[in-house]
N, C-alpha and C positions, 0 to 999 in steps of 0.2 A: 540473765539470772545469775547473781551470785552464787557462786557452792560452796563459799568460805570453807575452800582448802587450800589457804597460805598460810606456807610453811609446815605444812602437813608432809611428813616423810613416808614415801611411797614406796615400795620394794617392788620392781615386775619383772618377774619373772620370764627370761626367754623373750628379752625384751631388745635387744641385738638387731632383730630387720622382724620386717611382716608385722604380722598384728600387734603382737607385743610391744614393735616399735611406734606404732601406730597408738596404742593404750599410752604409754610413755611421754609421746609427744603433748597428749592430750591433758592429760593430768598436768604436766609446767604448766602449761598455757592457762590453766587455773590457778597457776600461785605455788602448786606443791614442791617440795623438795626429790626429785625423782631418783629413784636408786636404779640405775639402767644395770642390764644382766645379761651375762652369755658365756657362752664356753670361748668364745674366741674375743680377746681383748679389744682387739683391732676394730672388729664389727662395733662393737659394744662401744669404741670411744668415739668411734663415727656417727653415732647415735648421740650421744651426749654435746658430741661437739655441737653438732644441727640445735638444739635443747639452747644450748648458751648462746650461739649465734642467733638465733628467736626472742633472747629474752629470758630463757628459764634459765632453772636451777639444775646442774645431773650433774650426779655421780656415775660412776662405774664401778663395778662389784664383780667377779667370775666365778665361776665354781661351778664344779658336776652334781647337780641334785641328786645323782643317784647313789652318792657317795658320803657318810655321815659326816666325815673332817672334812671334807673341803663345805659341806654346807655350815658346819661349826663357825670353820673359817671366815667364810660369806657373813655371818649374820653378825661376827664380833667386829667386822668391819665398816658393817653398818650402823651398831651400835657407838660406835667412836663418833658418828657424826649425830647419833642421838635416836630416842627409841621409833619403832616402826607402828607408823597410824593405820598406813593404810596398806594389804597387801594382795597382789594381783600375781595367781597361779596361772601363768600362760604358759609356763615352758612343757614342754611334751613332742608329742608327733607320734608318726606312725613306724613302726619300725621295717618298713620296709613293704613295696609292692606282694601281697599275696592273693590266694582264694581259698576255697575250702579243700581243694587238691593238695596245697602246696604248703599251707598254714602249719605252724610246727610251738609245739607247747613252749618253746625257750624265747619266741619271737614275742607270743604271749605274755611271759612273764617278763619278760623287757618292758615293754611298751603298758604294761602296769605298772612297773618299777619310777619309768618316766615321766608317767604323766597320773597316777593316785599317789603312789607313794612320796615321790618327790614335793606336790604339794600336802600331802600329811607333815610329811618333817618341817617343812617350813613352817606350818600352820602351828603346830604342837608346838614349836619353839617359841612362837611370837604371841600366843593365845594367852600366859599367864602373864605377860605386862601389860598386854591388851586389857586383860579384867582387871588388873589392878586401878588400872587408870581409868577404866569406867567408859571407856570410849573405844571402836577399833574398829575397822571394814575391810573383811578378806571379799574378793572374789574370786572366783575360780571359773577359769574357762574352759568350756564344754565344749560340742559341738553338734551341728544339727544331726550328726551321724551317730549319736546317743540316741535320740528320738524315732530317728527315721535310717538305719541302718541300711548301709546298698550291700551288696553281695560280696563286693572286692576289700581287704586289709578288715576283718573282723576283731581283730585285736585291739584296730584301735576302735571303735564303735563300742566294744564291748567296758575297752576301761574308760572312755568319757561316759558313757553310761553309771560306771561305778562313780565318777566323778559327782554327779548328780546325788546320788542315795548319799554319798560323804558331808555333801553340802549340808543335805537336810539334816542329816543327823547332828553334824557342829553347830547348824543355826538353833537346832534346841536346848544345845547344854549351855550356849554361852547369853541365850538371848536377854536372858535378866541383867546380866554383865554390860549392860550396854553394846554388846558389839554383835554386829550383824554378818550375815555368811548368807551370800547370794552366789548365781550362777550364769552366765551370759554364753548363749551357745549359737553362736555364729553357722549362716548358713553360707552361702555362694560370697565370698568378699573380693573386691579386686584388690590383692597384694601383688608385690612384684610378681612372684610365681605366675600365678595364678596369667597375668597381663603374658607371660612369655608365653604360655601355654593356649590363652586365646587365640594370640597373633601367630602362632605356628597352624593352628588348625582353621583360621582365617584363609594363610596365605596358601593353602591346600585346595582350599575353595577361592582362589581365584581375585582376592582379596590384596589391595597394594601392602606391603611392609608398615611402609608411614603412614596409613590411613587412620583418622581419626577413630579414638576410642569405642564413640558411638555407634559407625560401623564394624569394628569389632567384634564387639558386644553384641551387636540385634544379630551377626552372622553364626556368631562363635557360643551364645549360651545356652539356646533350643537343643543343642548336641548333649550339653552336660547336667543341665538343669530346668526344669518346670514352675519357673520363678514369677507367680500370678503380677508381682511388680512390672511383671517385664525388663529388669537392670537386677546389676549385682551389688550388693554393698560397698561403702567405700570404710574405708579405717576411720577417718573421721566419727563415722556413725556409730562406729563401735565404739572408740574413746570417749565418745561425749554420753554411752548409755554407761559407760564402766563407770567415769569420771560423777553420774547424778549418784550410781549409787555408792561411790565410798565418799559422798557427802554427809552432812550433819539434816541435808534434806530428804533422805533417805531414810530416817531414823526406825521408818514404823513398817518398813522393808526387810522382811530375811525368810530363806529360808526357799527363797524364787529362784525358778528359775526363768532369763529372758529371752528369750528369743529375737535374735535378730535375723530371718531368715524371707525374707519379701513375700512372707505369708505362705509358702509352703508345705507347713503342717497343718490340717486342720484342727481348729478348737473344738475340743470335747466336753 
C-alpha cells in the first residue's frame, strides 16, 4: 500500500533509540523526510546515519523538551529545512523506579513536565501552520499503562493517561483544519531494553545467553505480561501503525486512540 508520504517532513520526538527510533525508521522507509530527535547528539546521528544508509532521508535535531528555548531552538531548526507535516510525540519516560510508599509530588510533576507538556509545546507550535495549510498528523504516544495501570511508577500511567484526554481534546478543535491528532499506546514491545531485561531473567531460569529470541520470549514473558498473543510486539508493528496514521489515508481518523497491546485490554 502506498501512504504517499514522500517528502513529508516528520518530526519524532525521543526518536534517538527504542521506539521512537523504531517510529523514525519507519516513516523514511515510506519516503518521508525524518527529523530524528534526542538529547544526546551522538544517539541521535546513529539513528539518522542507519536512516541514510537504508535509503532514507534524516536529519538530526536536539533539544530538552522540557525547556521553552531549546524547544524554540529545535523547531527553527527544522523549519530551515521546511515546515513540519507530520509530528510524533514519543519523547517522555518515567521518572524513575517508585510505588506508592516512595512516590513524591516533584517526580510527579517531572514526568508530566516530560511527557504532556513537552508534547503540548511542540504541538501548540506547529498546530497554526498545520491549519494554515490545511493538512497535518500529530500522534502522540501513550501507553498501555494509561489504560491498564500496574501498581509500580504511578506517575507515569497517570500523565500517559493525561496524554489521552490532550489528544481528544486537540482532535476537536483542529479537526475541521484538516489535521488529525491520534494516539498509539503500546503495550509489551521488544526494544533493546526490554531484549536485555528478558535475557537476564531467562538466564536466571536456566536459560543459554545466545539462545534464540523465541526461547526468550515463551520463558521470560508469562513473568511480566498476560499477552493473549502469546509474543511481544516488534517496533516494526508500531512504525507501520504510526506511519498508516500520519497518512493522507487516514484522513477520516482522529481523535483515537490505538492500541497496540496483543489484546490485553478487554473491548468494552
Amino acid at each position: 500500500m502506498n501512504l504517499h508520504l514522500e517528502g513529508k517532513i516528520a518530526l519524532v520526538t525521543g526518536s534517538s533509540k527504542g521506539i521512537g527510533a523504531g517510529i523514525a525508521r519507519g516513516l523514511a522507509r515510506e519516503g518521508a523526510v525524518v527529523m530524528v530527535h534526542g538529547r544526546d547528539r551522538e544517539q541521535a546521528t546513529a539513528v539518522a546515519r542507519q536512516i541514510r544508509q537504508d535509503g532514507g532521508t534524516a536529519h538530526v535535531v536536539t533539544g530538552d523538551l522540557t525547556e521553552e528555548a531549546e524547544v524554540d531552538t529545535l523547531l527553527a531548526e527544522v523549519r530551515a529545512i521546511g515546515d513540519i507535516d507530520i509530528l510524533v510525540n514519543n519523547a517522555g519516560g518515567s521518572g524513575g523506579s517508585s510505588d506508592w510508599a516512595t512516590t513524591k509530588a516533584g517526580a510527579w510533576a517531572a514526568t508530566y513536565d516530560a511527557n504532556v507538556l513537552a508534547a503540548m509545546r511542540i504541538a501548540k507550535a506547529v498546530l497554526p501552520q498545520m491549519r494554515h495549510a490545511g493538512w497535518g498528523r500529530i500522534i502522540n504516544i501513550s501507553s498501555l499503562a494509561a489504560l491498564m495501570p500496574p501498581a509500580g511508577n504511578p506517575d507515569y500511567s497517570a500523565a500517559k493517561a493525561a496524554m489521552l484526554a490532550m489528544s481528544a481534546s486537540m482532535a476537536k478543535a483542529v479537526a475541521a483544519d484538516g489535521v488529525t491528532v491520534n494516539t498509539v499506546s503500546p503495550g509489551t514491545i521488544h526494544s533493546e531494553k526490554l531484549d536485555r531485561k528478558f535475557r537476564k531473567v531467562a538466564q536466571q531460569r536456566g536459560i543459554a545467553p545466545e539462545a534464540p529470541w523465541e526461547v526468550v520470549e515463551a520463558e521470560a514473558l508469562p513473568l511480566f505480561a498476560s499477552v493473549p498473543t502469546g509474543r511481544v510486539g516488534t517496533l516494526d508493528e508500531i512504525a507501520d501503525a504510526v506511519a498508516f496514521l500520519a497518512s493522507p489515508r487516514a484522513s477520516y481518523i482522529t481523535g483515537s486512540n490505538l492500541r497496540l497491546d496483543g489484546g490485553m485490554l478487554p473491548t468494552v
